[in-house]
BALOBA-1460 file (C-alpha; in Angstrom, 3 decimals):
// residues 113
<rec num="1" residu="x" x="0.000" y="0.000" z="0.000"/>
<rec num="2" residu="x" x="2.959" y="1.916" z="0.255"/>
<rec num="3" residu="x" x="2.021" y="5.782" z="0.556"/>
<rec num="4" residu="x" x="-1.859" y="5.231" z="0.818"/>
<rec num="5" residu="x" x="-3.455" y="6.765" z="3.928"/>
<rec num="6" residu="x" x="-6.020" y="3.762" z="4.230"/>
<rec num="7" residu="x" x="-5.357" y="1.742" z="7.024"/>
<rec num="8" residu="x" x="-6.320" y="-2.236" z="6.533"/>
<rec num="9" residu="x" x="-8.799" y="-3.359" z="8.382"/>
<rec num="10" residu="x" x="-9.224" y="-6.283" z="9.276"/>
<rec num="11" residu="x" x="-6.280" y="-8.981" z="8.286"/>
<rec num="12" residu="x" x="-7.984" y="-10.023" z="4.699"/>
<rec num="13" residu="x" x="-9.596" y="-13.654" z="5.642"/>
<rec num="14" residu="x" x="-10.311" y="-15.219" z="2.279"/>
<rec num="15" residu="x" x="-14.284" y="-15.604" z="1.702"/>
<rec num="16" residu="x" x="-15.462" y="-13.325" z="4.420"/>
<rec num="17" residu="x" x="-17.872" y="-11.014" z="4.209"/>
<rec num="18" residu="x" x="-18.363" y="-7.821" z="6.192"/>
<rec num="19" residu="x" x="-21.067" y="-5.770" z="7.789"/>
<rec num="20" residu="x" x="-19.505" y="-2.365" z="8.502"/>
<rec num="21" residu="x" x="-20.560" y="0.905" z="10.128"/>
<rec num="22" residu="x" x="-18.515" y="4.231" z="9.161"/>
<rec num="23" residu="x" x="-18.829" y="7.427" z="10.373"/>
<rec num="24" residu="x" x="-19.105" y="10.784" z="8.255"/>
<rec num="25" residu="x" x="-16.444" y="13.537" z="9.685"/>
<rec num="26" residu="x" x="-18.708" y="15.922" z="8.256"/>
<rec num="27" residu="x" x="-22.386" y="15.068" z="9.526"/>
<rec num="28" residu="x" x="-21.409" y="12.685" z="12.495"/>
<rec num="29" residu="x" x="-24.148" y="10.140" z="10.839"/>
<rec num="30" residu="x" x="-23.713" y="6.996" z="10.589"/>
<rec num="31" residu="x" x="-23.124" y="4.409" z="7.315"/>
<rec num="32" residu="x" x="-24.355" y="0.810" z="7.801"/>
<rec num="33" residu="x" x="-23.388" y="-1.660" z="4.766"/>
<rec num="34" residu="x" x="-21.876" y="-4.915" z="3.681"/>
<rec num="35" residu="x" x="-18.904" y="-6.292" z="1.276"/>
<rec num="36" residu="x" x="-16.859" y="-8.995" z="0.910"/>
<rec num="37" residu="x" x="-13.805" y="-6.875" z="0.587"/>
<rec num="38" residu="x" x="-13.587" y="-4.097" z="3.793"/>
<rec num="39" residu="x" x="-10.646" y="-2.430" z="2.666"/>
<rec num="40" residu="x" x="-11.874" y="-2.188" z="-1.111"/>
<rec num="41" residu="x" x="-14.748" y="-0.827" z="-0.018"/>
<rec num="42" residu="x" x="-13.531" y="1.631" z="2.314"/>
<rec num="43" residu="x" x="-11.240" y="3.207" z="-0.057"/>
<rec num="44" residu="x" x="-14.534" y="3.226" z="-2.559"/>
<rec num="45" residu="x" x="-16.161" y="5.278" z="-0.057"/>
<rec num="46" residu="x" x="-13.517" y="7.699" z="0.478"/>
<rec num="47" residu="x" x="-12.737" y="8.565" z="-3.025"/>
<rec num="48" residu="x" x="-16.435" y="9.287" z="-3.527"/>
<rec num="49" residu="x" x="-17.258" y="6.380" z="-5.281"/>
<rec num="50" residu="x" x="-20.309" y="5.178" z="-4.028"/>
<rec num="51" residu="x" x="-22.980" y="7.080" z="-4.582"/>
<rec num="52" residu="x" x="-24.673" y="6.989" z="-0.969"/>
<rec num="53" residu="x" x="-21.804" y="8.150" z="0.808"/>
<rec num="54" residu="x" x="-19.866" y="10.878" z="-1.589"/>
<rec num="55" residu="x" x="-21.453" y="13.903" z="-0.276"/>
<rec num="56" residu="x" x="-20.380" y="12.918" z="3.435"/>
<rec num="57" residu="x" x="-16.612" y="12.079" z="3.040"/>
<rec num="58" residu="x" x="-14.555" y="11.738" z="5.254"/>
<rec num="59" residu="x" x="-15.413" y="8.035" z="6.539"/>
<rec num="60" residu="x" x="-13.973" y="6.263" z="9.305"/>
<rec num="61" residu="x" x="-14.286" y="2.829" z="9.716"/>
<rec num="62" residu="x" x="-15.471" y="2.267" z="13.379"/>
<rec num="63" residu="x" x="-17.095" y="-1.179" z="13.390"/>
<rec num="64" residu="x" x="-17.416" y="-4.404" z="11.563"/>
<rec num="65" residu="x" x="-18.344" y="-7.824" z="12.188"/>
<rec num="66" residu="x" x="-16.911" y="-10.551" z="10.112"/>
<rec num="67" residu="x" x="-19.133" y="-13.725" z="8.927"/>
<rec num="68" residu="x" x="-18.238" y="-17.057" z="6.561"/>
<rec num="69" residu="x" x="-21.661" y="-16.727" z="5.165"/>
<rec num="70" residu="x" x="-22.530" y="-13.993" z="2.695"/>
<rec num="71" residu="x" x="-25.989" y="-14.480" z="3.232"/>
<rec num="72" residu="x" x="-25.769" y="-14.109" z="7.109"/>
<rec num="73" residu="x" x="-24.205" y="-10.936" z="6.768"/>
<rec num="74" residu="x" x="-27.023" y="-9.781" z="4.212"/>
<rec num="75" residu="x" x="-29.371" y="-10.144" z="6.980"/>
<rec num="76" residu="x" x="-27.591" y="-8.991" z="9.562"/>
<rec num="77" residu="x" x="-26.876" y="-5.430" z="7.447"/>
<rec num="78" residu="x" x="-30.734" y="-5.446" z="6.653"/>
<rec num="79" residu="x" x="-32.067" y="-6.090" z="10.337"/>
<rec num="80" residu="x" x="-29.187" y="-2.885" z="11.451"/>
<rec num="81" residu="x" x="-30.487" y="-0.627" z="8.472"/>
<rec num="82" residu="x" x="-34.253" y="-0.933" z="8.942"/>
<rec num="83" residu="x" x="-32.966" y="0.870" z="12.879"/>
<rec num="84" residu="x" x="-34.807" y="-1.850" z="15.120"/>
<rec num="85" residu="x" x="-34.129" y="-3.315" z="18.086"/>
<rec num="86" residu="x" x="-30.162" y="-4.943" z="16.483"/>
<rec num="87" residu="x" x="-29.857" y="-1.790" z="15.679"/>
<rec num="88" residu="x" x="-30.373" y="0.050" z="19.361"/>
<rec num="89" residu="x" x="-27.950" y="-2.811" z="20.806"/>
<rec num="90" residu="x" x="-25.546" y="-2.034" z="18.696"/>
<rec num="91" residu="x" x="-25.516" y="1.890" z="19.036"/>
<rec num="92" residu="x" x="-25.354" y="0.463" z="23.483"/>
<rec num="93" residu="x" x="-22.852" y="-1.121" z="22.793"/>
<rec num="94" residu="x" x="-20.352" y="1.339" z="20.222"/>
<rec num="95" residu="x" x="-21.673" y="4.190" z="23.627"/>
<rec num="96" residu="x" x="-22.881" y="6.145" z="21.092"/>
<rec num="97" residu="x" x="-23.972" y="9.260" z="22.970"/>
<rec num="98" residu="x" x="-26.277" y="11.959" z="20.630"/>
<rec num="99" residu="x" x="-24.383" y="14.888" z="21.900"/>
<rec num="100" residu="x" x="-20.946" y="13.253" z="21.109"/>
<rec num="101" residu="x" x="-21.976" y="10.807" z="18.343"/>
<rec num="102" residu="x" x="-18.946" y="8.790" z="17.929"/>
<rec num="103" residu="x" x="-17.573" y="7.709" z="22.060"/>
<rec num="104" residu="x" x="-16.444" y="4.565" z="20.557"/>
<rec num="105" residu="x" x="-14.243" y="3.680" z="23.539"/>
<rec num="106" residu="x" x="-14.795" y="0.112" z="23.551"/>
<rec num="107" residu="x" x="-12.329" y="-2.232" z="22.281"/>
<rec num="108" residu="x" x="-12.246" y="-5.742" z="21.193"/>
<rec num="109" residu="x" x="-13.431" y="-7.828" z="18.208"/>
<rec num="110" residu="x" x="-14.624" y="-5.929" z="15.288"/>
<rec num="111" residu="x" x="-14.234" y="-2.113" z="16.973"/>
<rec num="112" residu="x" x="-11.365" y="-0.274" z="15.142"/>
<rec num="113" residu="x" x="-10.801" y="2.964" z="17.581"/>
């Protein structure tokens, strides 16, 4: 990667897939999606790329969990996005405060600050 400023995340497991969630430096909002390739994607969403996310560059990468199966990851990106009851345990657990949107002092699997 040699002078690139994107950091890799996680150790590239062969035929994982990834549900992510970044956060916009701009808005303080957070992105929820899914790919099979984190670091691919990331840069994608930094360089404006994908459509949903361009306007609200920078993105940091500030969670992911890692699954074998695609499909299980599908459904777990679809049960955060739709903001239900996954959803509220997750925000618990990354301390996610509305005032200070990003307190992601937690650490272990799958956090990245």
């Amino acid at each position: 990667m040699g002078g690139s400023h994107y950091r890799i995340y996680p150790a590239p497991f062969y035929n994982m897939h990834y549900v992510y969630i970044l956060l916009s430096k701009r808005d303080n909002k957070l992105y929820i999606g899914s790919s099979n390739d984190l670091n691919k994607r990331l840069k994608e969403h930094n360089e404006s790329k994908v459509f949903t996310t361009a306007s609200r560059r920078q993105l940091e990468l500030i969670y992911y969990e890692a699954y074998k199966i695609e499909r299980d990851a599908r459904i777990r990106e679809k049960r955060l996005k739709h903001f239900g009851k996954a959803y509220q345990e997750l925000k618990k657990r990354l301390t996610i405060n509305p005032a200070f949107p990003c307190k992601c002092g937690v650490k272990g699997a799958g956090f990245t600050r």
